[in-house]
C-alpha positions as CSV (number, residue, x, y, z in Angstrom):
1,X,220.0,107.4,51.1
2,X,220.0,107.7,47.0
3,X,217.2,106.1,45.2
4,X,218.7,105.0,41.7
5,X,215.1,104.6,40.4
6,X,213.1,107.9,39.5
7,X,209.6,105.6,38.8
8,X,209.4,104.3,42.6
9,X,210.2,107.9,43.8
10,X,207.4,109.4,42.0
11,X,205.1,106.7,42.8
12,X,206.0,107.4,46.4
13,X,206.0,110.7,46.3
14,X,203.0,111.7,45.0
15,X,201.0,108.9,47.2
16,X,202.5,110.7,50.5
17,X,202.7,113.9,49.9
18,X,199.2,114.5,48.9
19,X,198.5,114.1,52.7
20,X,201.6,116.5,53.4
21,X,199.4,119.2,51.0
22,X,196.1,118.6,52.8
23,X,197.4,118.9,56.6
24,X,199.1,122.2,56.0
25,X,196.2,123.8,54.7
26,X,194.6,123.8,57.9
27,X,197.6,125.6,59.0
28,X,199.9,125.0,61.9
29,X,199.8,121.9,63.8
30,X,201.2,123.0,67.0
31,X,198.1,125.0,67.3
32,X,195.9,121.8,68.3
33,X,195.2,121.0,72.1
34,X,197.4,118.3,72.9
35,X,195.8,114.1,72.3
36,X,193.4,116.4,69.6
37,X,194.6,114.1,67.2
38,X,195.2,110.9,69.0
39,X,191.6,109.8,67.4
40,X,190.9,110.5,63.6
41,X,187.0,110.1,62.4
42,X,187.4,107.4,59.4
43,X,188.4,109.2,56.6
44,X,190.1,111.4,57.7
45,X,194.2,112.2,57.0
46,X,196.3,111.4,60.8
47,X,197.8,114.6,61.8
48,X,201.6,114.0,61.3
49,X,202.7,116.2,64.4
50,X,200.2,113.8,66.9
51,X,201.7,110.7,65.4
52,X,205.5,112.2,65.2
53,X,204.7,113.5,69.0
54,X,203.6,110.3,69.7
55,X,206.6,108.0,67.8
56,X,209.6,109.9,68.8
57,X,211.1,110.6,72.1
58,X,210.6,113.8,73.8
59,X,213.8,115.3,73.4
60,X,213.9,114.1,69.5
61,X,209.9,115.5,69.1
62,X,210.7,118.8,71.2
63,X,213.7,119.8,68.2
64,X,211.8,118.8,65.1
65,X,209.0,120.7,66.3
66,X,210.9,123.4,67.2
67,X,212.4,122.8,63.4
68,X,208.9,122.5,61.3
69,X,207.5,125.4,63.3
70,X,210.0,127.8,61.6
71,X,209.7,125.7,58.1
72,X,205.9,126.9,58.8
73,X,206.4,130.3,59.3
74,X,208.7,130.7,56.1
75,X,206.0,128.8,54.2
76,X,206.9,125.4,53.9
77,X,204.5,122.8,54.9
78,X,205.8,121.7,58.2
79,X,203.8,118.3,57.8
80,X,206.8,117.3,55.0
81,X,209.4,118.2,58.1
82,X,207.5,115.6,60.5
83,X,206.7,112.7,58.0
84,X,210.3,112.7,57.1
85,X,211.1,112.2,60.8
86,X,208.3,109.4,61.2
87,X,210.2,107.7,57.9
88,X,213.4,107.8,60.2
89,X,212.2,106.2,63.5
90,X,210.0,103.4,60.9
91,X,213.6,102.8,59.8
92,X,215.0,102.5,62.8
93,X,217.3,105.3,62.9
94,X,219.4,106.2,66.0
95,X,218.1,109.6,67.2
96,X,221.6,110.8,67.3
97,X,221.2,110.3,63.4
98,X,218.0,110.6,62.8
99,X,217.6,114.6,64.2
100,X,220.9,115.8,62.0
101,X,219.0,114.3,59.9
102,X,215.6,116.3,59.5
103,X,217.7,119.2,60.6
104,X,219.6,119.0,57.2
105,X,216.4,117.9,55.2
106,X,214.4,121.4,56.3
107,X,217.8,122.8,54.5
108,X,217.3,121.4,51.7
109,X,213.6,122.5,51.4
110,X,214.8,125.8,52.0
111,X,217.4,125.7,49.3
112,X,214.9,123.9,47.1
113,X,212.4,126.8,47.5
114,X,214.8,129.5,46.3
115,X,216.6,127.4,43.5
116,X,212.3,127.2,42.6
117,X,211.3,130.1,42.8
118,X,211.0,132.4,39.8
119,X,211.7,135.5,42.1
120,X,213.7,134.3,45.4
121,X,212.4,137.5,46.8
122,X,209.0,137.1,46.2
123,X,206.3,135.6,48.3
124,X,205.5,132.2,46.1
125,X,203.1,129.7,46.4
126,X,204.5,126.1,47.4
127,X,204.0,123.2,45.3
128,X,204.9,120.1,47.8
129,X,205.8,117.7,45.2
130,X,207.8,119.8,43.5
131,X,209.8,121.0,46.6
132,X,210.5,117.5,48.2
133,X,211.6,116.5,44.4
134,X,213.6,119.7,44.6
135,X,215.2,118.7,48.2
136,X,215.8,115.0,46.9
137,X,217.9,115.8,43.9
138,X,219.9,118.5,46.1
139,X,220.9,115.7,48.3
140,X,222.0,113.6,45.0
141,X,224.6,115.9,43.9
142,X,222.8,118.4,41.5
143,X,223.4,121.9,42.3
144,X,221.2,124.4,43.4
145,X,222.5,126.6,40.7
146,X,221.8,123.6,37.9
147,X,217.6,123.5,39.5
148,X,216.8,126.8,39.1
149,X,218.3,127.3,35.5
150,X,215.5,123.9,35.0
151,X,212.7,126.2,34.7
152,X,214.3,128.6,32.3
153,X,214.2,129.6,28.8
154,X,210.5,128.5,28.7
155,X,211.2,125.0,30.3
156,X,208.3,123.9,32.7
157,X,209.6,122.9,35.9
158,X,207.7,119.6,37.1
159,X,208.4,116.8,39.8
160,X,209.0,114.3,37.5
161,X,211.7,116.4,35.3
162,X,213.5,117.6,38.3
163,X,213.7,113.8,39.4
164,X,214.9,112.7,36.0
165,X,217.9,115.2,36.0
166,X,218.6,114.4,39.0
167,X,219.2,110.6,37.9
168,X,221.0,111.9,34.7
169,X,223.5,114.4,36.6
170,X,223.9,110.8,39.1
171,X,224.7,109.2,35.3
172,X,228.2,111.3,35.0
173,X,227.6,112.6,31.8
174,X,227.8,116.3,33.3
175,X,225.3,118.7,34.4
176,X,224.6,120.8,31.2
177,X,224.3,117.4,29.2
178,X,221.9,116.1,31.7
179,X,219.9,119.8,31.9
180,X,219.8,119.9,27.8
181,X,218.3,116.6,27.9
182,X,215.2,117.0,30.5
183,X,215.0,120.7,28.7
184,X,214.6,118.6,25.0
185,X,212.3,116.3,26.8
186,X,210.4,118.9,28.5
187,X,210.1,121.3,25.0
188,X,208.8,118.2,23.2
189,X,206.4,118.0,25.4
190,X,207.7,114.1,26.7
191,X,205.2,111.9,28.7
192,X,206.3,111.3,32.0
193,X,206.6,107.5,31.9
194,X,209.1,108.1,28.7
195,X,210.9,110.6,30.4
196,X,211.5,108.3,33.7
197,X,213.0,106.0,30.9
198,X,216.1,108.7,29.7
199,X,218.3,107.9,32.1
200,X,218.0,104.2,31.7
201,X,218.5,104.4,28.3
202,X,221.9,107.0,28.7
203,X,223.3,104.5,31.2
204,X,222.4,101.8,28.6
205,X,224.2,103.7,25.3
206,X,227.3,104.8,27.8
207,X,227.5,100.4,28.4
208,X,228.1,100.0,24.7
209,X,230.4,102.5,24.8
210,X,229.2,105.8,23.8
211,X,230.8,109.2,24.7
212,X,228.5,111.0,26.8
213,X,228.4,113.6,24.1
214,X,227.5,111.0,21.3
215,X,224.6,109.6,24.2
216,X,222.8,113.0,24.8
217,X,223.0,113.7,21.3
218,X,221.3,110.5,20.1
219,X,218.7,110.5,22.8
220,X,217.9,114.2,21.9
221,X,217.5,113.0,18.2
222,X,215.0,110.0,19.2
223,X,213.2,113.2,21.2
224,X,213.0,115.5,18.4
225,X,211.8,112.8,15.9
226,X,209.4,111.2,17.5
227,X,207.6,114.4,19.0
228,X,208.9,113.3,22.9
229,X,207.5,109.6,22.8
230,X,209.7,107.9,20.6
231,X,213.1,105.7,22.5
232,X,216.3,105.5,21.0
233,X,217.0,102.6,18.1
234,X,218.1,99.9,20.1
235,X,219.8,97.9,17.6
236,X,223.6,96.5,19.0
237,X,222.1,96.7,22.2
């Protein structure tokens, strides 16, 4: 499913996957006797494999298990493989969906972690927000090619600016357009509420009938004048 808005996905985001962090530090959940989790102390984070063991059906559990095990091994925090199944079965999705599903999410992840990665060789630390952002704008059409050239030519690769090209590539107004654009932002050192507002504001300019040329360019202007925090003159709008 696409989310248009890049300000609810962040908000979301960084409020679940937090948790996702903190369970993986204390390494592999399939490790735990089984019920271990069944009864958290207050405070405490629920371990995602005890609930997802306990939500799904066997046969569903048995192959994202199987699944987050391996996303473990390689790295990857195989809470972020389990909550994604728990958001399935909230939603009510059929298990002959719903484990296609997961199965193609934990590729994403993967392809997210070596579009990341400075070195795809090289052992890298993981940086959960970054990777599900990563795996979420994969799914929307930007190419794993496009999110590794993000972080180039001195560009700082964060959740929110892979997020925002991924809702400016979803704009039409082509993939080095939209990766100029969250570089500018990025480079002028853009606050993240402003930069959640670009692709509003392109979608807004191509309405009045701007070339998607003549829209980057201005937008890239408003960035360079006011030092990443001013928006685009809005008379005619």
């Amino acid at each position: 499913m696409k989310i248009r808005s890049s300000g609810f996905l962040v908000l979301a985001l960084f409020a679940s996957l937090a948790t996702a962090a903190a369970s993986s530090a204390s390494g592999l959940a399939a490790q735990d006797p089984p019920g271990a989790a069944a009864g958290t102390e207050a405070g405490e984070q629920p371990d995602p494999r005890a609930q997802a063991q306990r939500v799904l059906s066997p046969e569903v559990f048995q192959r994202v298990d199987v699944e987050a095990t391996a996303l473990e091994r390689s790295g990857i925090p195989a809470a972020i493989l389990y909550r994604k199944a728990l958001e399935g079965a909230a939603k009510r999705v059929p298990d002959d969906r719903l484990v296609p599903g997961v199965l193609q999410y934990a590729e994403r992840l993967r392809a997210a972690r070596t579009a990341l990665a400075a070195d795809p060789l090289a052992p890298v630390a993981v940086d959960v927000p970054l990777l599900v952002a990563g795996a979420d704008a994969l799914q929307r059409g930007v190419s794993p090619e496009l999110l590794g050239r993000l972080g180039q030519d001195g560009g700082e690769r964060t959740p929110v600016s892979v997020l925002v090209l991924a809702d400016l590539v979803e704009t039409g107004i082509g993939d080095d357009r939209a990766l100029g654009l969250v570089r500018e932002a990025v480079l002028a050192r853009t606050r993240e509420q402003r930069m959640l507002e670009i692709p509003a504001e392109v979608r807004r300019l191509l309405r009045q009938g701007r070339s998607p040329t003549d829209a980057t360019e201005e937008l890239r202007r408003a960035l360079r004048r006011r030092g990443g925090g001013g928006a685009v003159d809005r008379g005619g709008a």
